[in-house]
C-alpha positions in Angstrom: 69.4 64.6 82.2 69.4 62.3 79.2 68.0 63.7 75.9 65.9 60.0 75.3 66.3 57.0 76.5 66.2 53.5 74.7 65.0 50.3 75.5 67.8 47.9 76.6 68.5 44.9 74.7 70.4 43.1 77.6 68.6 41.7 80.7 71.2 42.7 83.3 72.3 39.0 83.5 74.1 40.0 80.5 71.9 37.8 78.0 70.9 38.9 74.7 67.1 39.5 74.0 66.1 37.1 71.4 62.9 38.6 70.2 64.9 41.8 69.3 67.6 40.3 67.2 67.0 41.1 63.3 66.9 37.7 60.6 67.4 40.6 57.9 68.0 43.9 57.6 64.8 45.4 55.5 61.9 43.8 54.3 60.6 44.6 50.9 57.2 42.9 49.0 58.5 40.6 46.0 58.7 42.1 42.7 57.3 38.9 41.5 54.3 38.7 42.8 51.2 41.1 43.0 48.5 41.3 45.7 44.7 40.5 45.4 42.8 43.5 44.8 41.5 43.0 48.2 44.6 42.5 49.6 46.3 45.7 52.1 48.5 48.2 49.6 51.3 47.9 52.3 51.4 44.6 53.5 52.9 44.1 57.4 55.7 42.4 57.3 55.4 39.0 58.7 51.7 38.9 57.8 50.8 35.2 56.8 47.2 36.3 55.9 48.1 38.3 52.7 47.1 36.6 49.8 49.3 36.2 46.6 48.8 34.7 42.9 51.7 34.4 40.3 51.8 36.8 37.7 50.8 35.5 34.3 53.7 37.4 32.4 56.5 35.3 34.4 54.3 32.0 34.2 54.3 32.1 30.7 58.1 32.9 30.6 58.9 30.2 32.6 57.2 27.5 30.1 58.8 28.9 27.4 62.2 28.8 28.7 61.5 25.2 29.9 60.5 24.3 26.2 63.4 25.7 24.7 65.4 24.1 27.6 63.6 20.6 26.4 64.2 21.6 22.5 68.0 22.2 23.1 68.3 19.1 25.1 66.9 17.2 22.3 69.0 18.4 19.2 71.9 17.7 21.6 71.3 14.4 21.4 70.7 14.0 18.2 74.0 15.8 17.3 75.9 13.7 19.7 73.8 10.4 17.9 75.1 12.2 14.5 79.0 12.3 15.8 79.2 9.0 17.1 78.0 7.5 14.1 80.3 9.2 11.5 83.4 9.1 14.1 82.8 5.0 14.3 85.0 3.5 11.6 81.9 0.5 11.5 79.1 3.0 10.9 76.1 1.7 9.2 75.9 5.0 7.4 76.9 4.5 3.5 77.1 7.5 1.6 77.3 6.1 -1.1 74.1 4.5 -0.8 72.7 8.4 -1.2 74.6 9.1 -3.6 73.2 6.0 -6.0 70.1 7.9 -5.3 70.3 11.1 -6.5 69.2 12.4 -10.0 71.9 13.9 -12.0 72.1 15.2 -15.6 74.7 13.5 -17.6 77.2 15.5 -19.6 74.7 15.3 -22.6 72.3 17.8 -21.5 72.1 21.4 -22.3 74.0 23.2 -19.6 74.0 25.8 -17.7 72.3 29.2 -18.7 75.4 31.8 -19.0 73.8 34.8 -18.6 72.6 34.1 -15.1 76.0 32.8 -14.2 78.2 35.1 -16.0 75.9 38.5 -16.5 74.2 39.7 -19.3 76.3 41.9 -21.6 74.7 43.0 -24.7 77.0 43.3 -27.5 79.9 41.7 -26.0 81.5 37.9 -25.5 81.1 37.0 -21.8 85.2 36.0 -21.7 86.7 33.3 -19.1 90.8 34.7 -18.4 92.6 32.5 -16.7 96.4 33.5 -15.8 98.6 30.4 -14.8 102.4 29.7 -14.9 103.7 27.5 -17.8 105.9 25.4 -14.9 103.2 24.0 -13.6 100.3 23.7 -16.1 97.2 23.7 -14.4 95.7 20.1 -17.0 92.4 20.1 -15.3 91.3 23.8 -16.6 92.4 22.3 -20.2 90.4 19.1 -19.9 87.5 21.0 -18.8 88.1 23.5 -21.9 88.0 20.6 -23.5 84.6 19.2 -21.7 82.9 22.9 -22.3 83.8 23.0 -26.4 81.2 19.7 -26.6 78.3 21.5 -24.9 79.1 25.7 -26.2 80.8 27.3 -28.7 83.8 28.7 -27.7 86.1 31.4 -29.2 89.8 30.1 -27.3 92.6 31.7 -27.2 95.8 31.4 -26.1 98.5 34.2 -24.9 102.0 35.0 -23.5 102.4 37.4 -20.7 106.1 40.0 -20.5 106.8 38.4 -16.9 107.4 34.7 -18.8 110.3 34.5 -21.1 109.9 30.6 -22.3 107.1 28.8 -23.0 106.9 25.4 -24.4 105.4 24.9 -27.9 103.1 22.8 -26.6 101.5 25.1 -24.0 101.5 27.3 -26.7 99.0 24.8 -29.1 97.1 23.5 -25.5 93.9 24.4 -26.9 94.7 22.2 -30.1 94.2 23.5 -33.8 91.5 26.0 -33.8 88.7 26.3 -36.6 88.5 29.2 -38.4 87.5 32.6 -36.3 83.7 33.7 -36.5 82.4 36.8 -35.7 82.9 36.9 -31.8 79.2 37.5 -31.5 78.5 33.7 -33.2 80.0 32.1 -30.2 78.5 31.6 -26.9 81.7 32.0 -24.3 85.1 33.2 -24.6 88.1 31.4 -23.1 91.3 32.6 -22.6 94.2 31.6 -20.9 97.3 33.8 -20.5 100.4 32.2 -19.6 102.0 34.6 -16.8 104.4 34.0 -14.1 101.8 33.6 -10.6 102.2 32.1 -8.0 99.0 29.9 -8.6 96.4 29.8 -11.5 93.6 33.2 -12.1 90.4 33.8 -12.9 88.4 36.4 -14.0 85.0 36.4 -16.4 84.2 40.3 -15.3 88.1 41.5 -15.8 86.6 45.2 -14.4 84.7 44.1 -11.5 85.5 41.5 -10.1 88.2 39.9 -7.9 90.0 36.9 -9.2 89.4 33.6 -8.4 92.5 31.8 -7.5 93.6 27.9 -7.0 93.0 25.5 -9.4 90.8 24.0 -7.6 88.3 26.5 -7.2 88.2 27.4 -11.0 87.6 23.8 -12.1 84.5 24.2 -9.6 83.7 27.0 -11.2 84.1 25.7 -14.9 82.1 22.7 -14.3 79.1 24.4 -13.0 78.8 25.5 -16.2 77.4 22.2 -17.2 74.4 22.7 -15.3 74.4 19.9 -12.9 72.3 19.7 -10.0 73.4 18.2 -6.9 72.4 17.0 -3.3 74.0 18.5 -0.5 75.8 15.1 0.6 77.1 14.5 -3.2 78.2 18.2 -3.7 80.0 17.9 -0.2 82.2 14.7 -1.5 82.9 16.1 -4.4 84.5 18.9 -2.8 86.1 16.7 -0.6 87.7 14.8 -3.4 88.5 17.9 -5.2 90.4 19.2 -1.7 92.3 16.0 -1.1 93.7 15.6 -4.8 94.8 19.4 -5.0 95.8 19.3 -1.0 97.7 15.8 -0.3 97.7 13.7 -3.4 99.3 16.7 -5.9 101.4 18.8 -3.4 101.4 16.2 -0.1 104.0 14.0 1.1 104.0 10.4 -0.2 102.6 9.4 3.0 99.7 11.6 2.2 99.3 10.3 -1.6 99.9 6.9 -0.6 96.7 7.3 2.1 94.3 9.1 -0.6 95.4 6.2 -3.2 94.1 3.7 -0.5 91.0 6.0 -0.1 90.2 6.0 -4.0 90.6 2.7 -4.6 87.6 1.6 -2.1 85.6 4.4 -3.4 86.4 3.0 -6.6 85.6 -0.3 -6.1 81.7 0.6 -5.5 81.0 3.1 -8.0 82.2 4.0 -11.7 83.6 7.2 -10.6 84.5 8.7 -7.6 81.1 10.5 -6.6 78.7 8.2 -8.6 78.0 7.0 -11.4 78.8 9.7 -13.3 82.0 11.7 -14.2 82.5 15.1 -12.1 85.0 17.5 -11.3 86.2 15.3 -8.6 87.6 12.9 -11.5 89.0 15.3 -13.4 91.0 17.0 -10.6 92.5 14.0 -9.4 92.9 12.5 -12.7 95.3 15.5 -13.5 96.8 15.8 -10.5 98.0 11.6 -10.3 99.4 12.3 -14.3 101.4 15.7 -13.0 102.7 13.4 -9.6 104.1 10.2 -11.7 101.7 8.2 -9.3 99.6 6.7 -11.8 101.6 3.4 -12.5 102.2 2.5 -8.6 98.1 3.3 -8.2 95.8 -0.1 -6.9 94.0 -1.9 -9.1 90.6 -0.2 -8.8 92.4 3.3 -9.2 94.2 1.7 -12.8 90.8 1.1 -14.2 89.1 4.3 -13.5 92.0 6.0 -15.0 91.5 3.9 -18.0 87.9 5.0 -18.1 89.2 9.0 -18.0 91.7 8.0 -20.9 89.1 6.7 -23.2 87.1 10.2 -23.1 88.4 12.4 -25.7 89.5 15.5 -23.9 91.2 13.4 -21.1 93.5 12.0 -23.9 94.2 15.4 -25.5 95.9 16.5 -22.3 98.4 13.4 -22.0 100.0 14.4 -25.2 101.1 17.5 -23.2 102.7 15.4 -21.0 104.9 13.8 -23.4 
């Protein structure tokens, strides 16, 4: 006797009973929905009746992620508008006509305030050390020591570290022939510079605390923002640009490289007084230094010649070619 007995699902013809086979395995209400409060708590399956409404919770995450899908979709185009512009040699976009725009102090005004830049030290001379190897002089630092005796007064000095055996008398006298020593609290900024055998120039204006700031590059930034300038974003962007490419290719590149920025300067040049503007920056003075230390100055295009003229008539420009001599 059989314990139960099921219902077949074959017509003895053999053929499959087609209102018994399953579309799914389980039914289960959607998480995603809610019932009317009049609606059945457990809902037959198959039951077109039941009525449903979207819950406002997912409604209003779904039109926020279709506005952010819209925002994204805009600032992709605008970047890709951006890229195509500057990557097209023929762009309309002139920086240059920006840069005529901006308002920046000229070297007359009266600087920077040290004490916010440097730190406040009460009873002691906030002192720039710079460390750099006598075989390569770093001339930019010394035209800018040069630059910052016009605006503060500055107690310089100049010494020889153990590691350097020889050092030329005239990297000895870089800083020229110095009036006669104050008290160091009558001056408004030390400046030292220590010639030591590194493998590129030092800085440090907090000798205890801080790390050193190294490349000369980075410490003629740093030595010119103590004039106080102000600057847009697109003019303080080219000058670091300039200040990169004549420490990078046109100092220590190949002549391919110096031959390309030469090009590059001259149509700069050949709109504006200076490189950035209409007035000098550290751009000039970095790549002013770095065409006297590379003997590319008397093979330079026309343009080029005449702005380096303009850098020989300032004073501290010309200080720094007798060193060269």
């Amino acid at each position: 006797m059989p314990m139960y007995t099921v219902r077949p699902f074959q017509r003895p013809a053999g053929a499959v009973l087609a209102e018994h086979r399953p579309a799914c395995m389980y039914r289960l209400p959607s998480l995603h929905r809610r019932l009317s409060p009049d609606a059945s708590p457990t809902p037959q399956v198959g039951a077109r009746e039941r009525r449903e409404e979207v819950d406002p919770v997912l409604q209003a995450l779904e039109s926020r992620q279709e506005e952010i899908l819209k925002r994204l979709y805009e600032l992709k185009s605008v970047v890709d508008g951006l890229s195509k512009m500057i990557q097209t040699p023929d762009a309309d976009f002139d920086v240059t006509n920006i840069i005529q725009t901006d308002e920046c102090s000229p070297l007359t005004t009266s600087g920077a305030d040290l004490d916010l830049m440097l730190g406040k030290d009460y009873g002691a001379l906030k002192d720039i050390v710079i460390n750099a190897n006598p075989s390569l002089p770093p001339l930019s630092l010394l035209v800018l020591h040069s630059l910052l005796c016009e605006r503060y007064k500055i107690l310089s000095a100049v010494h020889t570290h153990s590691s350097v055996k020889n050092v030329p008398e005239n990297l000895l006298k870089c800083f020229g022939e110095q009036p006669k020593k104050q008290p160091r609290h009558e001056y408004q900024l030390g400046f030292t510079l220590i010639w030591k055998d590194v493998p590129k120039p030092q800085m440090k204006f907090s000798v205890q605390t801080m790390c050193p700031i190294e490349g000369e590059g980075n410490i003629a930034r740093f030595l010119f923002s103590l004039f106080g300038h102000k600057y847009s974003a697109v003019t303080s962007t080219l000058i670091d640009s300039w200040v990169d490419t004549a420490i990078f290719q046109l100092k220590e590149g190949s002549s391919k490289e110096r031959g390309a920025v030469l090009r590059s300067m001259n149509a700069a040049l050949g709109k504006t007084s200076w490189l950035v503007g209409s007035e000098l920056s550290v751009a000039d003075v970095v790549a002013w230094c770095a065409l006297q230390q590379t003997g590319g100055a008397s093979a330079a295009p026309a343009h080029v010649q005449k702005w380096m003229k303009s850098c020989e008539n300032l004073a501290p420009f010309s200080s720094v070619m007798k060193l060269l001599k």
